[in-house]
C-alpha positions in Angstrom: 113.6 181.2 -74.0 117.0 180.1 -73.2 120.2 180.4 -75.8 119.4 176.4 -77.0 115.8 177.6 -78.3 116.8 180.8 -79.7 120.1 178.6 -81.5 117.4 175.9 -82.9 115.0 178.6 -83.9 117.1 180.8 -85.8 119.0 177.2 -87.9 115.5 176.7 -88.3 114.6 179.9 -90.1 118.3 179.8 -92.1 117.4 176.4 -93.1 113.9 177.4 -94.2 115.1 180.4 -95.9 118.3 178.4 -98.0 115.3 175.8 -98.7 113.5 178.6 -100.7 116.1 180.3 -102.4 117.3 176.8 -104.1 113.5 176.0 -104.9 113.5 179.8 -105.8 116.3 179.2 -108.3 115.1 176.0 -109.6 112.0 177.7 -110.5 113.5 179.9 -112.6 115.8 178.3 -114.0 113.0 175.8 -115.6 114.5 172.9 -113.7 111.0 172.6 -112.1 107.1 174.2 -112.8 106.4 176.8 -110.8 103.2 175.8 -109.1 105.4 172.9 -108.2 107.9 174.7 -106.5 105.5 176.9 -104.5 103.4 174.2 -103.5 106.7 172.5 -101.9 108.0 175.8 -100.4 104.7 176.3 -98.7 104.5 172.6 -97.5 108.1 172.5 -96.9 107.7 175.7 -94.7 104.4 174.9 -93.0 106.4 171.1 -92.0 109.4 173.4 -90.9 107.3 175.6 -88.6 105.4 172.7 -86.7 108.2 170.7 -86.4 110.0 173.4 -84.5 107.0 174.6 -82.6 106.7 171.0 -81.3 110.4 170.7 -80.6 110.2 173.5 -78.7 107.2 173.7 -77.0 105.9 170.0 -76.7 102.2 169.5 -76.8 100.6 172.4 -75.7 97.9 174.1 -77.9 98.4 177.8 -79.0 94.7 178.8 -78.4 92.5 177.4 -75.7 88.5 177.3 -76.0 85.8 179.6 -74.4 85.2 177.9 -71.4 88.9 178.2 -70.3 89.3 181.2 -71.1 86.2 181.8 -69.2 88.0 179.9 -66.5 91.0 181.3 -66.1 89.4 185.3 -66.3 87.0 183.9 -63.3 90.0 182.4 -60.8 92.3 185.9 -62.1 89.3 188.4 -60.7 88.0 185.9 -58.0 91.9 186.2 -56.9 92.4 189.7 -56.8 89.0 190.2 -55.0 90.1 188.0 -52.1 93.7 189.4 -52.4 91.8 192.7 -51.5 90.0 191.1 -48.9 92.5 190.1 -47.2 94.7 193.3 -47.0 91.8 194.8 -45.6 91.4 192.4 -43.3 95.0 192.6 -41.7 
């Protein structure tokens, strides 16, 4: 992660964190109900979070499926096996 990303991440996390302390104190101060101000902080935070996650690392998916996971364990051993193979070999 270079110094850009960890900048952007870290405003990201100030920003989310100022966000919640004003909904915080407009909660109690009555300015707003409170299941009104949780439900934005939550929504508000969840927004915040993909937002950055696509910022920062596009489109790719933060799970994959069985089958390539299956995949990619098959081509990791297959590999090694003919890594040995060929040291032996020379």
């Amino acid at each position: 992660m270079t110094m850009r990303e960890q900048e952007y991440a870290m405003t990201m996390l100030l920003i989310m964190t100022t966000m919640n302390v004003f909904l915080g104190i407009l909660m109690v101060a009555g300015f707003i109900p409170i299941e009104y101000g949780m439900a934005l902080a939550f929504f508000g935070m969840c927004g915040m979070i993909w937002k950055c996650k696509v910022d920062l690392m596009g489109n790719v998916r933060l799970w994959e499926n069985p089958k390539q996971y299956r995949d990619r364990m098959d081509t990791r051993i297959l590999r090694g096996r003919f890594d040995k193979e060929n040291d032996e070999l020379s």
